[in-house]
Legacy VTK file of the C-alpha trace (Angstrom):
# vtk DataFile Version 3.0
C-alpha trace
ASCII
DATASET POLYDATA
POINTS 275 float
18.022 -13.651 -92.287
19.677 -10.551 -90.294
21.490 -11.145 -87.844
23.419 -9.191 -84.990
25.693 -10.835 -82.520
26.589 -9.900 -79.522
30.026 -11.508 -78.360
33.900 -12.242 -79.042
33.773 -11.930 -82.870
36.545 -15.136 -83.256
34.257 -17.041 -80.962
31.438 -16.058 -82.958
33.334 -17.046 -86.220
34.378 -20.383 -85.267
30.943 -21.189 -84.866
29.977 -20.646 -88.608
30.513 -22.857 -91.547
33.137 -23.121 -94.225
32.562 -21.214 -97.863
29.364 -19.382 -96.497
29.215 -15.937 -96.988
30.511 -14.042 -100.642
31.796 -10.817 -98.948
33.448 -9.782 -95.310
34.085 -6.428 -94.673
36.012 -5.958 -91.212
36.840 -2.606 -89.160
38.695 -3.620 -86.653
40.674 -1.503 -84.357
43.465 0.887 -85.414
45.469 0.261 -82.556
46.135 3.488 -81.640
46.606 3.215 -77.662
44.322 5.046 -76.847
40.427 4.852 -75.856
38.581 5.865 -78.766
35.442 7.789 -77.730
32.625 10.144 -79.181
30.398 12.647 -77.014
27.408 13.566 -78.476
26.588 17.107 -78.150
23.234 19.197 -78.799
23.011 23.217 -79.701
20.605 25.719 -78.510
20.067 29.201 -78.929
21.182 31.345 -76.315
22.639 34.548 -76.602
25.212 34.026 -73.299
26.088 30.510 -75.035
29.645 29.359 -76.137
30.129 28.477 -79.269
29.038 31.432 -82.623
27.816 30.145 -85.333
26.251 31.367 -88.344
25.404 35.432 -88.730
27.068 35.996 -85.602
24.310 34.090 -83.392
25.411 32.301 -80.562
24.630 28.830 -78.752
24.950 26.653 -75.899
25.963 22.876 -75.974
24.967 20.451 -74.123
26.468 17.096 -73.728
23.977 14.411 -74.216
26.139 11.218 -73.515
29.256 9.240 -74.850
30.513 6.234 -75.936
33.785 4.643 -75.721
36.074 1.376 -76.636
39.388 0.300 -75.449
42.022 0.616 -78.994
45.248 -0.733 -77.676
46.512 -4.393 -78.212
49.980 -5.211 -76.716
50.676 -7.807 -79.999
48.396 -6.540 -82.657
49.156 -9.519 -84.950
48.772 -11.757 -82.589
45.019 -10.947 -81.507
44.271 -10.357 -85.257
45.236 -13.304 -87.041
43.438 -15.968 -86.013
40.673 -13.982 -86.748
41.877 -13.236 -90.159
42.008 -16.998 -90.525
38.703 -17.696 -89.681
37.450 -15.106 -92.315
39.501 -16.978 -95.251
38.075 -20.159 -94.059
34.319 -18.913 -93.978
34.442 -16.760 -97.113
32.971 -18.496 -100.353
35.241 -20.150 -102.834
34.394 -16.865 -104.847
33.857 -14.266 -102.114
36.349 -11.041 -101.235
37.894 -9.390 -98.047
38.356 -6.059 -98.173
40.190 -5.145 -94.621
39.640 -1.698 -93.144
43.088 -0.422 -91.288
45.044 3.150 -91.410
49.026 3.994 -91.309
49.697 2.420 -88.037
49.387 -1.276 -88.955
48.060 -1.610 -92.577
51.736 -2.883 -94.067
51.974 -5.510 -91.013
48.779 -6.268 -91.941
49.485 -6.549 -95.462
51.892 -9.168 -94.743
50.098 -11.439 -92.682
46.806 -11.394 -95.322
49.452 -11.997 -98.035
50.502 -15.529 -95.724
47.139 -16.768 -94.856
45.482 -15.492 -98.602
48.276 -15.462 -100.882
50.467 -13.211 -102.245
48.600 -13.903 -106.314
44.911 -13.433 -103.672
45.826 -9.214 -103.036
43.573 -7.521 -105.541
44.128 -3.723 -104.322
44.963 -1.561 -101.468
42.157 1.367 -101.729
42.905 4.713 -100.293
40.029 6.182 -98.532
40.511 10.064 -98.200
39.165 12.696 -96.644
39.631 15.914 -95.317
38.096 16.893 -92.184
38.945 17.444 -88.707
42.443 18.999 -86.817
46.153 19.289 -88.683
49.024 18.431 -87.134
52.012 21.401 -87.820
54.729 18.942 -87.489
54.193 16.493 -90.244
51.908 16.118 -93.455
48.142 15.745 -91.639
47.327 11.986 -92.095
43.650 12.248 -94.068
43.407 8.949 -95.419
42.392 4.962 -94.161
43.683 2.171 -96.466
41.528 -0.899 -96.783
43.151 -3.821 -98.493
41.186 -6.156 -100.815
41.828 -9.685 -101.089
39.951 -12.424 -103.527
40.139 -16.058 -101.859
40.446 -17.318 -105.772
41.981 -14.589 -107.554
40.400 -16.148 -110.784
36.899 -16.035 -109.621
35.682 -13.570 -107.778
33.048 -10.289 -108.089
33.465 -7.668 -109.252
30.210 -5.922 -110.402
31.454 -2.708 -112.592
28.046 -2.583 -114.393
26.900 -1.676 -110.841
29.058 0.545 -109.419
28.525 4.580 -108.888
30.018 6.067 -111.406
31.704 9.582 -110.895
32.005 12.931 -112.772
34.816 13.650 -115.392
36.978 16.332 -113.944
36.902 17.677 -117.832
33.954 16.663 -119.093
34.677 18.362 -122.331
37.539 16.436 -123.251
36.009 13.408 -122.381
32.858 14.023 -124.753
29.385 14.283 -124.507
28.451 10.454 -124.296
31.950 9.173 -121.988
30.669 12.661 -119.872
26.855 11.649 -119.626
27.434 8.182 -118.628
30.361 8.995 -116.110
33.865 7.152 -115.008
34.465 4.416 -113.124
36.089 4.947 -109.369
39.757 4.490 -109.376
41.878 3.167 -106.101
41.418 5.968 -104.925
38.429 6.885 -103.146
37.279 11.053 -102.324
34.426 10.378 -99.791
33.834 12.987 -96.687
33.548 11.068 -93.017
30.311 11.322 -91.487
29.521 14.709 -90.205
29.582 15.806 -86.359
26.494 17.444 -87.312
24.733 15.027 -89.956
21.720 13.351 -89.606
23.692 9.751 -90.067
25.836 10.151 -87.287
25.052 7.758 -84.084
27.335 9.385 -81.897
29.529 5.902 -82.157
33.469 6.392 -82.195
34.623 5.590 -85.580
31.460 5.569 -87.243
32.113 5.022 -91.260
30.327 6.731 -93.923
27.143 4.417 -95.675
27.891 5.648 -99.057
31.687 3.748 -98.392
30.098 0.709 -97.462
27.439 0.828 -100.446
30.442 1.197 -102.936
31.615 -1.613 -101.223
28.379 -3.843 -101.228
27.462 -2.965 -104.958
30.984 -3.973 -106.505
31.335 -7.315 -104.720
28.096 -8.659 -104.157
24.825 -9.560 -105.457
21.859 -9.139 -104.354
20.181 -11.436 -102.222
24.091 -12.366 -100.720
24.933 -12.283 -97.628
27.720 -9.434 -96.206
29.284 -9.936 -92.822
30.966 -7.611 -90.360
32.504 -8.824 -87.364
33.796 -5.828 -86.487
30.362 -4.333 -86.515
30.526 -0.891 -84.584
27.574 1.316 -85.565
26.249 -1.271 -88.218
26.742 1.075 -90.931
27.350 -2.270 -93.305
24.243 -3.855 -91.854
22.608 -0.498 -93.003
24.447 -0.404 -96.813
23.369 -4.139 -97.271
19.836 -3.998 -96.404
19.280 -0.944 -98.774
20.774 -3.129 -101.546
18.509 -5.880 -101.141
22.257 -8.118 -99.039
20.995 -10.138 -96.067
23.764 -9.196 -93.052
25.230 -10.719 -90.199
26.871 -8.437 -88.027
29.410 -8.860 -84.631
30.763 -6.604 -82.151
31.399 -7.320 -78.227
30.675 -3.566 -77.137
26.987 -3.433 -75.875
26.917 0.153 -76.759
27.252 -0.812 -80.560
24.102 -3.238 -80.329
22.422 -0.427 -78.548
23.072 1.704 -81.659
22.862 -0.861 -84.027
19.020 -1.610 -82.712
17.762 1.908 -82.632
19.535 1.762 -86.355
17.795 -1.342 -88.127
14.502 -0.363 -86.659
11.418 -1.114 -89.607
12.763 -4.323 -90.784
13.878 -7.970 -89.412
16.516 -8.177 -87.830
17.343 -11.124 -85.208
19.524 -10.658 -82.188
21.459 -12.774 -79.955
25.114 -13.842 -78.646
LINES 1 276
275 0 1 2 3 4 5 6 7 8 9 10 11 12 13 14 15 16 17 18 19 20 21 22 23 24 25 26 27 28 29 30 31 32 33 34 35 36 37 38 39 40 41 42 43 44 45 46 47 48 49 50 51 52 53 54 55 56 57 58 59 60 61 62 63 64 65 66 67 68 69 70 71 72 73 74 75 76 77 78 79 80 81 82 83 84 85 86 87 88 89 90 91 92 93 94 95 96 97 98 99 100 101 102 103 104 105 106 107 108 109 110 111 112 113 114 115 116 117 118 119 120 121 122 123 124 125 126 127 128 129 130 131 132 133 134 135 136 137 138 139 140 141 142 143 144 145 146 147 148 149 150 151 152 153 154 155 156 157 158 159 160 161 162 163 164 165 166 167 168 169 170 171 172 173 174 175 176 177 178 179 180 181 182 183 184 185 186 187 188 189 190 191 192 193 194 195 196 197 198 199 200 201 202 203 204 205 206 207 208 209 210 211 212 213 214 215 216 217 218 219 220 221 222 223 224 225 226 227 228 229 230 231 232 233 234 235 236 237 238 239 240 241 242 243 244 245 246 247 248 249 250 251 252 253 254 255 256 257 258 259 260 261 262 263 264 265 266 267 268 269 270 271 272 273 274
């Protein structure tokens, strides 16, 4: 069953049983202080418009709504961890966290998954980068998220390499014909472009992630017919990932805005709804 919840996600998790579900993937705010927010814009042709685009035409924009959520948190930890706790306690003996942060808290973070996991339970810290939007001239432009994966028994857990999306060789000559055909493995490091302003997958939600992130995701550390949770569900971009691999989902946010996105989203298939 698919499932989307509307409510306080650590209410919402103490409500759910022990060892349940094989993967969590969480997103949860960045902490930035500020109010994260996305306007959604739409371009027409007009020659007395204000933005040129391509061959020199020009356009006019029009803004066709926002949406918004608070990001700040006056003790980050705090708010976080008992949520974090309630994850380890309703992940399967053999399930996996992977934790979705950036530069501003990721190595607090780090430490307080390493206490409630253990240290021997940290399988990688992934590097999602990218390179798209404004650079800063006074320091190196941050273009990459971390997201920190964590095995509740680092002896038995998924990992499904016969599964994964395998990438081009750089030099596919030195690597020869067969290694070339058949492609390499992704590394800790992961190359993937955010979702465009302009795409078709974009919602218009702040933060929105990328599906083919949360489909590398899904394929390495589940199987299908599992169930994938998200309690820090935004846009339901894992909802999205899962149910294209054949992964039941149950998904959490407290922002009606994201279940208003999240509906027009999952639209074609069952999904059930409540709080």
């Amino acid at each position: 069953m698919n499932r989307v919840l509307l409510g306080d996600n650590l209410d919402v998790l103490q409500t759910m049983p022990s060892d349940s579900v094989p993967l969590i993937y969480i997103d949860p705010p960045f902490n930035t202080g500020k109010t994260q927010r996305r306007t959604s814009i739409r371009t027409v042709r007009d020659e007395a418009g204000d933005r040129r685009g391509f061959g020199g035409h020009t356009y006019r924009t029009h803004a066709e709504g926002s949406m918004a959520y608070q990001d700040a948190h006056d003790d980050y930890l705090a708010w976080l961890e008992p949520r974090l706790r309630e994850v380890h306690r309703v992940l399967t003996p053999n399930g996996t966290l992977y934790c979705h942060l950036d530069y501003r808290e990721v190595h607090y973070c780090k430490v307080l998954l390493d206490t409630i996991f253990g240290r021997e339970s940290f399988l990688n810290e992934i590097i999602w980068a990218y390179d798209y939007g404004g650079r800063t001239s006074r320091k190196w432009p941050p273009k990459h998220d971390n997201i920190l994966l964590y095995a509740k028994d680092p002896e038995r857990y998924t990992f499904n390499t016969h599964d994964m999306e395998r990438l081009p060789y750089l030099a596919p000559k030195l690597a020869g014909p067969e290694k070339a055909a058949r492609g390499k493995l992704p590394t800790d490091t992961w190359f993937l472009t955010i979702v465009s302003p302009t795409g078709k997958e974009k919602t218009g939600y702040p933060t929105q992630k990328p599906l083919r992130l949360l489909e590398r995701i899904i394929r390495a550390s589940s199987n299908p017919g599992d169930t994938v949770l998200d309690c820090f569900a935004g846009s339901g971009t894992t909802g999205l990932a899962a149910h294209a691999l054949g992964r039941s989902f149950i998904l959490i946010d407290n922002n009606p805005e994201a279940l208003a996105v999240m509906q027009r989203r999952f639209q074609g298939f069952p999904v059930e709804s409540g709080s």
